[in-house]
C-alpha positions, 0 to 999 in steps of 0.5 A, spaced: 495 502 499 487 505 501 482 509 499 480 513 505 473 513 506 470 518 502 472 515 496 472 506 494 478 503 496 483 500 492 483 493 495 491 493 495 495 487 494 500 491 493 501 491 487 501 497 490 507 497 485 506 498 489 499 500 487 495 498 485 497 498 491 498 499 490 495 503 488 492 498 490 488 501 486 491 502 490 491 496 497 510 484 503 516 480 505 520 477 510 527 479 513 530 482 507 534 474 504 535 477 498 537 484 499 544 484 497 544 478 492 547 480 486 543 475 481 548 470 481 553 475 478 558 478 483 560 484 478 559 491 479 552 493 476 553 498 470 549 501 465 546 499 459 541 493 457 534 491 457 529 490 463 523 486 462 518 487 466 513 480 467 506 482 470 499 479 472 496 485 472 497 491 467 499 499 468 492 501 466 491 508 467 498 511 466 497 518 468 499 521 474 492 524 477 489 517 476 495 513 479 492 510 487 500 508 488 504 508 494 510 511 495 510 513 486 509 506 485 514 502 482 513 503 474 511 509 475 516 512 479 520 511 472 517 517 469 514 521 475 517 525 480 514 527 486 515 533 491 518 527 495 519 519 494 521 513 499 527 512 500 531 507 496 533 502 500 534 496 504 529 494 509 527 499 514 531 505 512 527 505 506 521 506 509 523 514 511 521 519 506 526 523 502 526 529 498 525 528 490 524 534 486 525 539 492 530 540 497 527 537 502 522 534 505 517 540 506 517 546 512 511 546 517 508 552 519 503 555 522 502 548 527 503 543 520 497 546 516 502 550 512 507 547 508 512 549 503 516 546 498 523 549 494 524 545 488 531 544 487 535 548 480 536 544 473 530 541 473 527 538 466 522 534 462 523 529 457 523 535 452 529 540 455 524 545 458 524 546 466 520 543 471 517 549 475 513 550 482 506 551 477 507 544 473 506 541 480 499 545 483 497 544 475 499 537 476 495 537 482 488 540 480 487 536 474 488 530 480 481 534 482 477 532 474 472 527 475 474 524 468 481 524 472 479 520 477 482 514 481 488 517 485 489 517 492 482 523 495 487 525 501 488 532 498 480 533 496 479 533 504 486 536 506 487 541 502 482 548 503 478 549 498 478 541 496 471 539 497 468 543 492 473 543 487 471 540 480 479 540 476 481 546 471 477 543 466 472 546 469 474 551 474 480 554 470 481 559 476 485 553 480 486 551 487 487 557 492 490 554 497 496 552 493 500 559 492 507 558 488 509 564 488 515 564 484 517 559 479 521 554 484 517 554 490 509 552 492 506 552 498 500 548 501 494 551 506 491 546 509 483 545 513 488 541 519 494 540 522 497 534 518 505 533 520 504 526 515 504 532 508 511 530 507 508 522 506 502 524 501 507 528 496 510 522 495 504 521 491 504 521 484 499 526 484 505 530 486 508 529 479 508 536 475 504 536 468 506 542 463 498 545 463 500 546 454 502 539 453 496 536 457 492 532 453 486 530 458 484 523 458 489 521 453 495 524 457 496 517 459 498 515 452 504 519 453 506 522 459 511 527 459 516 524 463 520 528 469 523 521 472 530 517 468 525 514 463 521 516 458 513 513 455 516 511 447 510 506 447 502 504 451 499 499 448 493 496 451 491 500 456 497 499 459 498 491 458 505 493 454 509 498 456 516 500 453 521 506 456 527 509 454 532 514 457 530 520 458 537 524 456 534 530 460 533 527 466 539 528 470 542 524 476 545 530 480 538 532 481 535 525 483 539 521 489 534 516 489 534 512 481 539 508 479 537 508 472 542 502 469 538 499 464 537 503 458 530 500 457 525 497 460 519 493 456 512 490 462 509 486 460 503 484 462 496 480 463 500 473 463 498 468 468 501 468 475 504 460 474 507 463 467 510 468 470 513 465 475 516 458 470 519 464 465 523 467 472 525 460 474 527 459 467 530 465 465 532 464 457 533 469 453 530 475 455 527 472 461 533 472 465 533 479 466 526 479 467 523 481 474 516 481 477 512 487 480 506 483 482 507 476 482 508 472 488 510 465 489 505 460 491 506 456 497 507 450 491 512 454 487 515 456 493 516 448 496 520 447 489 524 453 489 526 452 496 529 445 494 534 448 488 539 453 490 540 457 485 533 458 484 533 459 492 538 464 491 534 468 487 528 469 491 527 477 493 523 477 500 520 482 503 515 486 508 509 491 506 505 495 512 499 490 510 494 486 516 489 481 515 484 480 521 477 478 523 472 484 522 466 485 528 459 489 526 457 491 534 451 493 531 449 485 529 448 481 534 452 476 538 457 482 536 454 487 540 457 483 546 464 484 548 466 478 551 463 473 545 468 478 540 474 475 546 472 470 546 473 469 539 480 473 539 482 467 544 479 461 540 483 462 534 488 457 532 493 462 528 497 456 526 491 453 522 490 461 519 497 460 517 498 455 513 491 455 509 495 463 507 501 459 505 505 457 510 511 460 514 514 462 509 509 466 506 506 469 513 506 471 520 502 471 525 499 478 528 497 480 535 496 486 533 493 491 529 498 495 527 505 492 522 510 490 526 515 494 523 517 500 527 515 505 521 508 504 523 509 505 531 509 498 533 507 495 539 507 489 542 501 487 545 496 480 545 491 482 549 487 476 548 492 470 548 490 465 544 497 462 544 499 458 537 492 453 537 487 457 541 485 457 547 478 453 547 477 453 554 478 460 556 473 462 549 468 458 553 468 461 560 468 467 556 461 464 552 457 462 559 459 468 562 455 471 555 449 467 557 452 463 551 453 456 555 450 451 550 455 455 544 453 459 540 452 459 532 455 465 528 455 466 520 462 468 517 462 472 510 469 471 506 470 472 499 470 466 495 477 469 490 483 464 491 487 470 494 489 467 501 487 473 505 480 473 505 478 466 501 475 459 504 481 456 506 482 462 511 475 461 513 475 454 513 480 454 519 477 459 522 471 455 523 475 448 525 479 453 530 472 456 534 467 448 533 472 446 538 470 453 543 463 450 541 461 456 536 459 453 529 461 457 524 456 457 517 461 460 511 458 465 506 463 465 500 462 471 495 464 472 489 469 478 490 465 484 487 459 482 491 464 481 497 467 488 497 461 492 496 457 488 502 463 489 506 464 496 505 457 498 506 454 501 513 447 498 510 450 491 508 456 490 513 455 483 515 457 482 524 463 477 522 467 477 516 474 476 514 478 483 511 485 486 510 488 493 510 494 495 506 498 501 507 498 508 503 505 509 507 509 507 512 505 510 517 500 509 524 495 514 521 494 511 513 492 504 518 488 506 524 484 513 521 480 510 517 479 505 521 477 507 527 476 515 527 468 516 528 469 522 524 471 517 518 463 513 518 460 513 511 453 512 512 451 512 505 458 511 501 464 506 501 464 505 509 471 503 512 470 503 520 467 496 520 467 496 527 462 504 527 468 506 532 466 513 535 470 514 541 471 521 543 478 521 546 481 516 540 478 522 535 482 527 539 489 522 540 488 522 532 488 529 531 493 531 536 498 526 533 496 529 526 499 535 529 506 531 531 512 533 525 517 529 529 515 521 525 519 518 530 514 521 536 507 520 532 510 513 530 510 512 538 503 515 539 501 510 533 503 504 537 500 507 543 493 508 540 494 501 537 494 497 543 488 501 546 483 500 541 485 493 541 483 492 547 475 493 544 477 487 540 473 490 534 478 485 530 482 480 531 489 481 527 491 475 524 497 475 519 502 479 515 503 477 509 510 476 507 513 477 499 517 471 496 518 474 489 523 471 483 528 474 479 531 473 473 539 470 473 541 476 471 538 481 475 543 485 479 542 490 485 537 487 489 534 492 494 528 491 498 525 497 502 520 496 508 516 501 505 514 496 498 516 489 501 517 488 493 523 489 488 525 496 487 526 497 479 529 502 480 536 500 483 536 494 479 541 492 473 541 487 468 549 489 466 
């Protein structure tokens, strides 16, 4: 779910589609309840029928170098293939990454700044033509055009040669440092050692795009489709979509796609509430509807929860995503270690997670990382706050900070009902430290102006409420721009909110980027984690978690750890 810091990131929500993340532009669920439930209709999924799609937001920008998508997105990975993709599976197991187009999931050389790919035999488009190892570099340099912008910046800075490459547009010499050699191999030079590349070529920057029917920024209008289904209709700029089958698109090179439905109509722009009504209620051609982006709210939830066949029919699910409290060290009292603990230990996380909805809908953090192993998690709470805070300890912390009278402090939070960042959170947040003796004065601002003066180096206030969503199930996409000093934007989009500079944590960064064994890194990662948190930069709140309806007659239910959310992929409505 992010954008790094050279570029603005999407502020991911995980329609992530993720995306968007999410792409987000790009910025999940619980235990998985639903993952083998079979919309009430014990039957073997078959081929055949229509899916509906009943979004908030619409699919705007349906073009692979444009889309900011984890893991290719949901939508998007209908039609766009990648040189890998997530694996398509239940909780855990579908955070790993898996070949796609190609036969595996890369081979490193040249300690991990090399990496090459076979893509395998019989590969078509839409139109019957092979897919080939050039559509792909193609397809990743016009990622590169300024008037293709909005995907995922990763390459620009990986990629030798990236910084200063304009796109084929301008520069009709290409990208160097992407060799294909001949028509099913591609090779990937990059400026350092990054063991994550396979993650990054789940991107749908990855997807190839044949250079003849490139139509620039009208490319969106019609795609040419690499994945089981085809771009018959875009209107609105994405707000209602229509797919059909993609007759060359052939399973015994695609693992991960089921492809039951014959169609598949989004539909988007409605509203939330109206969303979720048209699910519960699943007449017509809503009940064979899903949702890509629509949650239930801690009301509609209460309802559900009270009718078992509805209950029934609730998707949930975990996405690499933590909502926390960010300290400016440079403002003041925040410059002061023991005033940032002692806010970590007065938090009352139990009011924190009823005012984000409840239980059901969050789970209290100690931690920076996702507690999912993907992303390397390691226990630890290194200022025990309990579940209703710990005033008297947040207390002792404040007069050994010559702060014995209490302290008066601003939070800065956004005024968007969004549950993360928004009043309620803040609100619990200021009953939680009156009772250490701190008083908290809010400033709510509206989202736009929340998110630029938060993101700014300039503006960053000392206390305000943020989140960070996972581009993939991994350590790095977390804790580099956050915390790698390297990563501080002093005149741009800044995401090192707490202007973190520490030599050794900068080296373990590297030398974890280094690792291509994922299971090792993760280990690293977690390790990292609980070093960082004992600087209490920030104070981990919650993890959000993902309840979603389907329709009734929805089959096939898989929920991954990489989502959190529905794959629509494997669903079928036969």
């Amino acid at each position: 779910m992010r954008r790094s810091s050279v570029t603005a990131r999407r502020l991911a929500a995980v329609s992530v589609s993720l995306a968007v993340a999410a792409g987000a532009v790009a910025c999940g669920p619980e235990d998985n309840d639903a993952k083998a439930t079979s919309g009430g209709a014990d039957a073997k999924p078959a081929k055949g029928g229509t899916l509906t799609v009943l979004n908030s937001n619409p699919q705007q920008d349906f073009d692979p170098a444009r889309l900011y998508t984890s893991g290719g997105g949901n939508v998007p990975s209908l039609v766009f293939r990648t040189l890998t993709t997530r694996n398509r599976e239940d909780g855990a197991e579908g955070a790993k990454v898996v070949p796609d187009l190609a036969t595996d999931t890369g081979r490193p050389s040249k300690n991990a700044t090399v990496w090459t790919y076979t893509l395998k035999k019989g590969l078509t488009y839409e139109d019957g033509s092979a897919i080939t190892s050039a559509d792909i570099k193609y397809g990743i340099e016009r990622s590169f055009a300024a008037e293709l912008s909005g995907g995922a910046p990763y390459l620009r800075d990986w990629l030798i040669g990236g910084a200063d490459y304009q796109g084929p547009y301008k520069d009709k010499k290409g990208l160097d440092s992407i060799e294909t050699p001949d028509e099913r191999t591609i090779v990937f030079h990059l400026n350092k050692p990054e063991g994550e590349f396979p993650y990054l070529a789940t991107q749908t920057q990855f997807a190839p795009v044949p250079k003849a029917k490139d139509t620039g920024t009208k490319y969106e209008e019609h795609p040419v489709s690499s994945g089981p289904y085809k771009v018959v209709k875009n209107e609105n700029d994405g707000e209602r979509l229509t797919l059909e089958r993609n007759t060359h698109w052939s399973a015994s090179t695609d693992a991960e796609r089921k492809a039951y439905p014959d169609r598949i109509d989004v539909r988007s722009g409605l509203d939330s509430s109206v969303i979720n009504q048209r699910l519960s209620s699943s007449q017509g051609a809503d009940a064979a509807a899903v949702t890509t982006d629509t949650n239930l709210g801690p009301a509609e939830l209460a309802k559900v929860s009270g009718d078992k066949e509805l209950a029934a029919r609730v998707g949930t699910g975990h996405f690499g995503y933590t909502n926390y409290i960010a300290f400016n060290p440079k403002v003041k009292p925040f410059d002061d270690p023991k005033v940032r603990q002692a806010i970590s230990y007065a938090i009352d996380r139990t009011s924190v997670i009823n005012a984000a909805g409840g239980s059901s809908l969050a789970e209290a953090a100690t931690t920076y990382l996702p507690n999912q192993k993907s992303f390397g998690y390691t226990a630890y709470d290194h200022f025990p706050a309990g579940r209703s805070g710990n005033a008297a300890k947040a207390k002792e912390l404040l007069k050994e900070a010559g702060h014995a009278k209490g302290l008066t402090v601003t939070l800065t939070h956004s005024n968007a009902k969004d549950f993360e960042t928004s009043p309620e959170i803040a609100t619990a947040i200021q009953d939680a430290l009156k009772k250490a003796g701190i008083t908290v004065k809010l400033q709510g601002l509206e989202d736009n102006d929340y998110s630029d003066k938060i993101h700014s180096a300039k503006t960053e206030p000392g206390f305000f409420l943020a989140h960070w969503g996972a581009d993939w199930p991994s350590g790095g996409p977390f804790l580099a721009p956050i915390f790698d000093g390297r990563q501080i934007v002093e005149d741009g989009a800044n995401f090192n909110t707490g202007f973190l500079d520490d030599k050794s944590v900068n080296a373990e960064i590297d030398a974890i980027n280094k690792l291509t064994d994922l299971d090792e890194a993760a280990t690293r990662w977690g390790a990292l984690d609980k070093k960082i948190g004992e600087q209490a930069l920030t104070v981990p709140l919650f993890h959000p978690v993902y309840k979603r309806l389907y329709g009734k007659d929805i089959k096939n239910i898989v929920i991954s750890d990489w989502t959190g959310v529905l794959d629509i992929s494997q669903v079928a409505v036969k």
